[in-house]
C-alpha positions in Angstrom: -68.5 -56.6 110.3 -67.6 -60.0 111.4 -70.5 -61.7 108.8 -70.6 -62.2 105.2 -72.7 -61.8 102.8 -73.7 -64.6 100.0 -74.6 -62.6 97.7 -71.3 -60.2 97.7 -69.5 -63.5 95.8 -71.7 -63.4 92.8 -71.1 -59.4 92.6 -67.3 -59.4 92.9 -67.1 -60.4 88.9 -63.3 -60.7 87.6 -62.0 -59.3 84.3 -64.6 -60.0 81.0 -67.5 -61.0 83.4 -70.7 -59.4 84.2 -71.9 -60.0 87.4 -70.3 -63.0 88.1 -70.9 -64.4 84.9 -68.0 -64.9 82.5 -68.9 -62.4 79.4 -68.1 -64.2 76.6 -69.1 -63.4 72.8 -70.9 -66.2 72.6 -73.0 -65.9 76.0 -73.3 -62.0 75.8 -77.1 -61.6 75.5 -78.1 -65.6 75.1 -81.7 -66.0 76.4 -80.3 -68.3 78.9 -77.8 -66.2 80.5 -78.8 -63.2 82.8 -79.4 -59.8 80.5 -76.0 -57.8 79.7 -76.8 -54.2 81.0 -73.7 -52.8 82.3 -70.1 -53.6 83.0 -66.9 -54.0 81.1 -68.0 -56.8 78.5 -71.5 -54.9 77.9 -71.8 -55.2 73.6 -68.3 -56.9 73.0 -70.7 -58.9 70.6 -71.9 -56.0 68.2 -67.8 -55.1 68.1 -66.2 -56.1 64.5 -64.1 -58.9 64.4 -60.2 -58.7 63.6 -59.7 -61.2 60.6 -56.4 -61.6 61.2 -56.4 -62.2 65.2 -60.5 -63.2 65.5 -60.5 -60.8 68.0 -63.5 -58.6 69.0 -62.3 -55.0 68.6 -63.7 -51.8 69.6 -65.4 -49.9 66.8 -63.1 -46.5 67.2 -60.2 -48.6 67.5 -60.8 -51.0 65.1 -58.9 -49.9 61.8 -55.9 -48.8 64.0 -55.8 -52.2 65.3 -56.1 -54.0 62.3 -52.5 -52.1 61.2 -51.0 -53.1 64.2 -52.2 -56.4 65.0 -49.4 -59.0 65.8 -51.0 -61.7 64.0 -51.1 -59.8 60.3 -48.9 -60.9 57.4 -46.6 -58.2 56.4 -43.3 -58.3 54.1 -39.7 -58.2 55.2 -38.9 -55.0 54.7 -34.8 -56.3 53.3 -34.8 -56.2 49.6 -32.6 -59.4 49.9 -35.3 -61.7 51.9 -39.6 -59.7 50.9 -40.7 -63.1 52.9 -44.0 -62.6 54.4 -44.2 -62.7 58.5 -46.0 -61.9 61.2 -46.0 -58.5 62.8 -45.3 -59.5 66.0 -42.1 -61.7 64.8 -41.1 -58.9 62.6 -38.3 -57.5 64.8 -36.7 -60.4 65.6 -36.9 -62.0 61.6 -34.8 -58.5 60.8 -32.5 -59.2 63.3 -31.7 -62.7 61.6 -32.5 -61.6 58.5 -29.6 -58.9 58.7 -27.0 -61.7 59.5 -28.3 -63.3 56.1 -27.4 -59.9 53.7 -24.2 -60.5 51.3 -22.0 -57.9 49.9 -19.7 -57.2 47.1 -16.1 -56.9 47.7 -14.9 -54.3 45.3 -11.5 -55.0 45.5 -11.3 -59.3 45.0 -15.3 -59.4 43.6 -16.2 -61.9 46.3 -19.4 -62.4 47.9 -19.1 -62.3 52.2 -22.1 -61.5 54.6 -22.4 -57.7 55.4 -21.3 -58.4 59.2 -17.9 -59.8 58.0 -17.3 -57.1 55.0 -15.6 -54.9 57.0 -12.8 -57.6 58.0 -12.7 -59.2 54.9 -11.5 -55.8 53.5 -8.9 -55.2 56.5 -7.5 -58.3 54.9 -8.3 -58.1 51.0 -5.2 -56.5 50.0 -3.6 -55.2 46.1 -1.4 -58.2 45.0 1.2 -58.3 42.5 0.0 -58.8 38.6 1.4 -62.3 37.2 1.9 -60.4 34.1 3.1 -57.2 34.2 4.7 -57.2 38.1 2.1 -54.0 38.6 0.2 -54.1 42.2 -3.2 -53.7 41.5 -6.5 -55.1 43.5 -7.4 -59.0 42.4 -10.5 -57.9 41.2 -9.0 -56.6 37.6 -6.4 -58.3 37.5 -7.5 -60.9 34.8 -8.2 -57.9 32.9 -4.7 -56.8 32.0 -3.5 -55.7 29.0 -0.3 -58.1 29.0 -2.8 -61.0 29.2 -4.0 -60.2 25.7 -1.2 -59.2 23.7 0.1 -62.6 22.3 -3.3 -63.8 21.9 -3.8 -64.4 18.0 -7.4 -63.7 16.6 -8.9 -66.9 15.5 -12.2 -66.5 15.8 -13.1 -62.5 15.0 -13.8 -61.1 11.8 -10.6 -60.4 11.0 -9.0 -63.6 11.8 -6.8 -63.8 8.6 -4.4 -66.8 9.8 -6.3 -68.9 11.1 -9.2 -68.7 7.9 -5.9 -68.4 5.1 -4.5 -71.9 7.0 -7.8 -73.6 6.5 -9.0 -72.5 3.7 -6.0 -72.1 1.5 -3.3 -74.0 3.1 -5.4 -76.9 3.6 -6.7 -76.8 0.1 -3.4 -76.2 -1.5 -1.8 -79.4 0.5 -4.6 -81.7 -0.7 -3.6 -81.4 -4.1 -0.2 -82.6 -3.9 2.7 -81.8 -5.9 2.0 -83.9 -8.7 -0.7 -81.6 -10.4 0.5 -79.0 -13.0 -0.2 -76.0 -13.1 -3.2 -75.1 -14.6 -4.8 -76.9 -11.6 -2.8 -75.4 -9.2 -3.8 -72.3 -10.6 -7.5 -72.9 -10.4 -7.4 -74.7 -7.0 -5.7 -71.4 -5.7 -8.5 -69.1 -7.4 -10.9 -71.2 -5.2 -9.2 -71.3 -2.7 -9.4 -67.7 -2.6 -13.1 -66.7 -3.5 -13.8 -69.7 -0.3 -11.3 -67.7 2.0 -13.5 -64.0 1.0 -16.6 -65.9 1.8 -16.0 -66.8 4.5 -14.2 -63.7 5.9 -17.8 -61.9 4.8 -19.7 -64.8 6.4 -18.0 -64.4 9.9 -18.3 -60.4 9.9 -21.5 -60.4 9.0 -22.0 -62.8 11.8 -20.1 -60.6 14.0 -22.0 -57.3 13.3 -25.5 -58.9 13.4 -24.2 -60.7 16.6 -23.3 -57.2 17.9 -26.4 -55.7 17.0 -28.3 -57.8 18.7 -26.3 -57.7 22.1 -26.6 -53.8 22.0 -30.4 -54.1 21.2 -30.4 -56.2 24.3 -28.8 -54.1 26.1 -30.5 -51.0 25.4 -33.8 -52.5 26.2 -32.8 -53.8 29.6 -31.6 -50.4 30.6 -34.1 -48.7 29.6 -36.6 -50.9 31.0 -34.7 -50.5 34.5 -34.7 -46.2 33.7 -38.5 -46.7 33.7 -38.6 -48.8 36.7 -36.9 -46.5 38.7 -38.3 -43.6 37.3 -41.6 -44.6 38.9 -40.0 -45.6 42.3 -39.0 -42.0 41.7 -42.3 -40.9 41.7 -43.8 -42.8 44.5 -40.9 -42.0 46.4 -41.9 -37.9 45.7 -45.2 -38.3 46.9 -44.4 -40.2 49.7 -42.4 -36.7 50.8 -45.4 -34.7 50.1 -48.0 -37.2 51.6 -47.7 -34.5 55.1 -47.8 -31.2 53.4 -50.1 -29.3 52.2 -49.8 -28.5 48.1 -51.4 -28.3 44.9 -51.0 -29.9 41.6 -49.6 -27.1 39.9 -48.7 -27.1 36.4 -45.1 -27.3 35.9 -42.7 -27.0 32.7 -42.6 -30.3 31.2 -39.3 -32.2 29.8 -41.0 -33.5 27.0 -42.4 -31.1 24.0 -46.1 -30.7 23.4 -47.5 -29.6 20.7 -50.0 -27.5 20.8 -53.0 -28.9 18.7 -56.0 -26.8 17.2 -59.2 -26.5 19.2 -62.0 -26.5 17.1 -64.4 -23.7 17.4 -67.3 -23.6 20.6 -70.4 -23.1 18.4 -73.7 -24.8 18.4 -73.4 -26.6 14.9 -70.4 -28.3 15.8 -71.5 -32.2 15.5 -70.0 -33.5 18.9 -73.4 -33.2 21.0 -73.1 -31.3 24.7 -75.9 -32.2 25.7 -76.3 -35.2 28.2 -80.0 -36.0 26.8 -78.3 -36.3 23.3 -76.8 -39.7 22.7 -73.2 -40.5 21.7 -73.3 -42.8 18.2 -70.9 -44.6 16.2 -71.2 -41.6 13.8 -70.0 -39.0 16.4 -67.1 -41.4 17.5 -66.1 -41.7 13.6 -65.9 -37.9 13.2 -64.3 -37.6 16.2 -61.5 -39.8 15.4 -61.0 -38.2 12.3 -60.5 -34.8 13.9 -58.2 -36.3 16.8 -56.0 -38.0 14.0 -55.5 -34.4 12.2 -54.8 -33.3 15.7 -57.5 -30.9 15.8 -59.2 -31.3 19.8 -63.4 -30.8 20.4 -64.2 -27.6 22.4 -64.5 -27.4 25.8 -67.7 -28.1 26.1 -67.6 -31.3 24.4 -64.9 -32.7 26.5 -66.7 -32.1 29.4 -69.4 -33.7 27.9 -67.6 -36.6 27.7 -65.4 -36.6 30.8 -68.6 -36.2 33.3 -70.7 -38.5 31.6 -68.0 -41.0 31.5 -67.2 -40.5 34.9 -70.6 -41.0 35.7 -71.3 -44.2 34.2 -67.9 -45.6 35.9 -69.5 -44.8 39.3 -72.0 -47.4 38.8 -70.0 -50.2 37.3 -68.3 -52.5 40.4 -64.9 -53.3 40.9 -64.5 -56.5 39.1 -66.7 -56.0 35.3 -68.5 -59.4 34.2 -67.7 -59.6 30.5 -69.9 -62.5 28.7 -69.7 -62.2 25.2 -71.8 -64.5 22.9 -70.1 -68.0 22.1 -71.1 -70.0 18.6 -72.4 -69.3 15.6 -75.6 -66.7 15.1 -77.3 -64.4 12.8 -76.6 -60.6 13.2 -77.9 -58.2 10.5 -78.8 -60.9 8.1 -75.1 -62.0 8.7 -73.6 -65.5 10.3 -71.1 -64.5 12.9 -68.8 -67.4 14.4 -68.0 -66.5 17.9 -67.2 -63.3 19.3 -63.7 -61.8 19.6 -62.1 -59.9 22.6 -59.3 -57.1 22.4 -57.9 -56.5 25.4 -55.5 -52.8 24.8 -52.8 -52.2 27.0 -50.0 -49.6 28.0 -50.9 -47.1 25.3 -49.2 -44.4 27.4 -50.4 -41.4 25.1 -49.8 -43.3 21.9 -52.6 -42.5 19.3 -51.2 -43.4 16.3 -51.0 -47.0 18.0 -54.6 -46.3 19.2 -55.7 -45.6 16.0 -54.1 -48.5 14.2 -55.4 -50.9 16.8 -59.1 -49.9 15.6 -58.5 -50.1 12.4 -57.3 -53.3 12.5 -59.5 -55.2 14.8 -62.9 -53.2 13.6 -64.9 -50.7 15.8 -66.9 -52.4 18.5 -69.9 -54.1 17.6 -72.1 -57.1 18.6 -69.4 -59.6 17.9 -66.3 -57.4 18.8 -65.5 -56.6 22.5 -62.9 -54.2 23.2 -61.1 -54.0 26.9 -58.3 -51.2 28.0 -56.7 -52.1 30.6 -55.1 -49.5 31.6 -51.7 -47.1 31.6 -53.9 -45.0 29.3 -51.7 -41.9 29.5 -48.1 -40.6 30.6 -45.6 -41.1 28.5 -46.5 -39.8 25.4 -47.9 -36.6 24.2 -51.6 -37.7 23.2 -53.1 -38.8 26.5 -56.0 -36.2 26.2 -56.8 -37.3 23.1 -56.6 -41.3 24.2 -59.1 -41.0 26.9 -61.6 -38.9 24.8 -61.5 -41.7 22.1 -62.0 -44.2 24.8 -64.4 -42.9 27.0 -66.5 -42.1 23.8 -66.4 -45.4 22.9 -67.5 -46.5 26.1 -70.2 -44.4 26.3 -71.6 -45.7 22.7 -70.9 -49.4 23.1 -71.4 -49.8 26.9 -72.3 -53.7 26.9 -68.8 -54.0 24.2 -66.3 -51.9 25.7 -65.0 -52.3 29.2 -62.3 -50.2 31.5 -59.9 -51.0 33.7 -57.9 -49.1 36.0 -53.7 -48.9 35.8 -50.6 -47.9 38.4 -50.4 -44.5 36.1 -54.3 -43.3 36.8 -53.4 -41.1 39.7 -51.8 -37.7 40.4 -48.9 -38.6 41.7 -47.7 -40.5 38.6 -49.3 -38.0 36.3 -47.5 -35.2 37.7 -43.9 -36.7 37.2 -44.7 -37.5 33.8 -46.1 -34.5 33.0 -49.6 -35.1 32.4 -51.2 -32.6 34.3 -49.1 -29.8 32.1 -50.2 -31.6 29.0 -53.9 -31.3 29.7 -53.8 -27.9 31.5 -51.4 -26.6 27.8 -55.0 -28.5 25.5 -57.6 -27.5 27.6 -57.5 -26.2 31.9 -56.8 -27.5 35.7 -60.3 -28.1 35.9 -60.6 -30.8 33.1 -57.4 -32.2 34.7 -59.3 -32.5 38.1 -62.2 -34.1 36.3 -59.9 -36.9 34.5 -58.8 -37.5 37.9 -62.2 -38.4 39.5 -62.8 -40.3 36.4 -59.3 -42.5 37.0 -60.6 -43.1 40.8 -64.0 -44.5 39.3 -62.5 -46.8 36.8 -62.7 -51.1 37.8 -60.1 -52.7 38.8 -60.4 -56.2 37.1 -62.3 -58.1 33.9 -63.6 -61.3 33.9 -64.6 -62.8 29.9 -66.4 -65.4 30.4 -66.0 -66.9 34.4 -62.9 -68.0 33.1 -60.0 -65.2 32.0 -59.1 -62.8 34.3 -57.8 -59.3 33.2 -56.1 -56.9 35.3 -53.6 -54.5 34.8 -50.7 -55.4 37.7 -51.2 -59.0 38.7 -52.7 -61.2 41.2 -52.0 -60.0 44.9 -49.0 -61.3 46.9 -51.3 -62.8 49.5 -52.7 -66.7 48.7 -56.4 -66.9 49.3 -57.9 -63.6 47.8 -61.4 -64.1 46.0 -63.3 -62.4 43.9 -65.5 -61.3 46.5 -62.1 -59.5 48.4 -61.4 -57.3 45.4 -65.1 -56.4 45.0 -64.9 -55.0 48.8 -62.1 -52.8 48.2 -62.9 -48.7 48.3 -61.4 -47.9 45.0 -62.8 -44.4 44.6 -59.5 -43.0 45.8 -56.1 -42.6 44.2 -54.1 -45.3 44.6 -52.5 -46.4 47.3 -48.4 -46.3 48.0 -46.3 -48.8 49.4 -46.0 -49.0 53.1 -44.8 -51.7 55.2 -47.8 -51.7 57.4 -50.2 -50.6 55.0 -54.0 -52.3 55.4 -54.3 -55.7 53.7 -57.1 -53.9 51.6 -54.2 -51.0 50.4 -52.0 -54.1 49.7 -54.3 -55.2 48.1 -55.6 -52.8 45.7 -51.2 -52.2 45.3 -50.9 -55.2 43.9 -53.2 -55.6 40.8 -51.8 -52.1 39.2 -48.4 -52.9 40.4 -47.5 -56.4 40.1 -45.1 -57.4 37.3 -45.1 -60.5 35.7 -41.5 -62.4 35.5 -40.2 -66.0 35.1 -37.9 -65.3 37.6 -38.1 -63.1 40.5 -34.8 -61.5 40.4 -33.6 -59.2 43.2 -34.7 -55.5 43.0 -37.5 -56.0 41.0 -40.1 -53.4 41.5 -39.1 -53.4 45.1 -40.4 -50.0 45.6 -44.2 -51.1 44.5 -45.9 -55.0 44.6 -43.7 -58.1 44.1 -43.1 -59.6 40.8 -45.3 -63.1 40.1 -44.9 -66.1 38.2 -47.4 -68.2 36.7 -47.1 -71.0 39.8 -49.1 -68.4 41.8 -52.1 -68.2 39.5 
């Protein structure tokens, strides 16, 4: 009772030691240390290590821990701020990010912080027009009528005054009141024809000036409708990501015109066989049929969906493209240099398809062709896009090369109506088997070591490599945005949805990756 034992110190063994040696990762099973056989640090070393906290995490509790670690970079969820923070300062960097957000006063048009709009418009009150005595809010009140009334057109097309005083006012004063008048009469004629002229001068100006602002125009908003069309979509799926449902056909907005299937039967010349190659002849006819809107049977298209599908299983996420460089003799031909077309964003377009080919030549040993991407949706050819594609894959696979974009996935297919248009040309099934195809497809092109080719843009985060991309699991559909996605989700987000802008304005693809400019390449 009253003695102690020496030996009972080296047992008693605080927390992350084993037997009264501190347990360590770097002294768990050294040869020089006692042997690790029990206790609460027994194989911390053979536990992966958090990259973002170089932490040694439990194997089961790893993947959870990597979303929720305090140390990973994650963006600020206000549209007004996207800086990237730490996890564990993210609370607080809302709360001052919040005292940072500006709003719109709709009644004097002034900018205030958010936390002061609501006195600011206790206190913003209608005023009294300087022009017409009306009490209206400041915000309009430059715009009233009374402002514009006396205001003489002198620079619009129909600005008669001011062009009649300088062209035949001031023409008629310079010739003084000695000249007779013959001269007169002549100077006036001129005087005249200038003053037409230049009326038709200034409203052609004005109507090619107007043109141009509504061309503007017209492409802005409809480049914003398609922006938030496919926040739309994500935004759909994110609702359904917890229930159960089925990619079910659905009537689509757009019409599709129902092309002519050729005829199942053994002498058609599109081999079904997998032991029966795919040539330059076969992709030729094929073509031709396509453009005359006439689809291959079933069986062909199968054909070439699953043998496409399973020649992109083997090809890695990043594709090494090294075409020949210099002069050399192919075919009893001199060919200088080799020539790369990279195809993008043909979004069901065949008759672009088509033209691009004929154009820039079928592939051959000094023409290298790469899609990258956004193959279908859109328009009303997709089907008929990747058949044309894949078969050239499959016939030139060292010349053509694939790469993956943000509308090769269900989610997107089934809000632009897709899935109906290839369940109306052929069934669900083929529809399933596109999708496994999209999953397998790279994710990035390099020509040469030097050119990289992807469809989004470079990721958010600085220090990716090469060898980060090639890790990611891309046989799955791609990824949506979530604040505390995986930095591997992010990722993979961000090279099929990354815009490139000069400018990174605010609401800018805020519901996928961030936009980038060229001083983060």
């Amino acid at each position: 009772m009253g003695c102690s034992s020496s030996s009972g110190n080296t047992l008693r063994g605080g927390k992350g030691s084993v037997n009264g040696v501190h347990a360590s990762p770097d002294n768990l099973g050294s040869k020089n240390g006692p042997p690790v056989t029990g206790g609460p640090g027994a194989g911390q070393f053979h536990w992966p290590k958090c990259h973002f906290c170089e932490r040694r995490i439990p194997e089961k509790e790893y993947n959870a821990h990597t979303v929720m670690c305090d140390e990973r970079e994650v963006t600020c969820w206000n549209s007004w701020c996207r800086q990237i923070v730490k996890q564990g300062s993210l609370q607080q960097h809302l709360e001052e990010c919040a005292k940072k957000q500006s709003a719109l006063c709709y009644k004097c048009g002034l900018e205030v912080l958010a936390t002061e709009l609501q006195v600011h418009r206790d206190t913003c009150q209608p005023k009294k027009c300087t022009s017409c005595g009306e009490l209206c809010i400041t915000r309009i009140m430059s715009w009233c009528p009374h402002n514009f009334i006396n205001i003489g057109a002198t620079h619009g097309p129909f600005a008669a005054e001011a062009l009649t005083k300088k062209y035949v006012v001031g023409s008629a004063g310079s010739t003084g009141a000695v000249g007779n008048n013959i001269n007169r009469s002549n100077n006036s004629d001129a005087a005249n024809v200038n003053l037409n002229v230049a009326r038709m001068q200034l409203l052609w100006r004005w109507i090619k000036t107007k043109s141009i602002i509504e061309e503007t125009l017209f492409r802005v908003m409809s480049r914003e409708m398609d922006l938030k069309k496919e926040g739309f979509a994500i935004f759909k799926a994110l609702d359904k990501v917890n229930e159960s449902h089925v990619l079910a056909p659905k009537r689509s907005r757009s019409i599709l015109q129902a092309p002519v299937v050729a005829p199942a039967i053994s002498s058609h010349y599109f081999p079904t066989r997998s032991s029966d190659p795919i040539t330059l002849e076969v992709v030729t006819r094929l073509i031709k049929d396509l453009s005359d809107h006439i689809l291959p049977p079933y069986p062909a298209a199968w054909r070439v969906f699953t043998d496409a599908m399973g020649y992109l299983n083997t090809m890695p996420n990043v594709v090494l493209l090294s075409p020949p460089l210099g002069a050399r003799v192919v075919n009893g031909r001199v060919n200088q240099g080799s020539k790369v077309v990279v195809v993008g964003d043909l979004h069901g377009q065949l008759a672009d398809l088509l033209h691009i080919l004929k154009e820039c030549g079928m592939p051959n040993d000094s023409t290298y062709y790469i899609f990258n991407g956004d193959f279908v949706d859109r328009g009303a050819n997709g089907v008929e896009i990747l058949l044309i594609i894949f078969s050239l894959m499959l016939a030139f696979p060292k010349q053509v090369t694939i790469n993956r974009g943000n509308h090769e996935c269900d989610y997107m297919n089934e809000e632009y109506g897709f899935d109906v248009e290839v369940s109306t040309k052929y069934d669900r099934n083929v529809f399933r088997l596109i999708q496994r195809c999209f999953c397998a497809m790279p994710l990035a092109t390099i020509i040469g070591k030097k050119v990289f080719v992807v469809h989004g843009g470079v990721p958010r985060r600085k220090g990716v490599r090469i060898e980060d991309i090639s890790r990611i699991q891309r046989f799955r559909q791609i990824p949506m945005p979530d604040y505390s996605q995986p930095e591997e989700d992010e990722i993979f987000q961000d090279l099929l949805w990354s815009d490139p802008l000069r400018a990174c304005r605010d609401g800018a693809r805020t519901f996928g990756a961030r936009p980038w400019s060229l001083d983060q390449t």
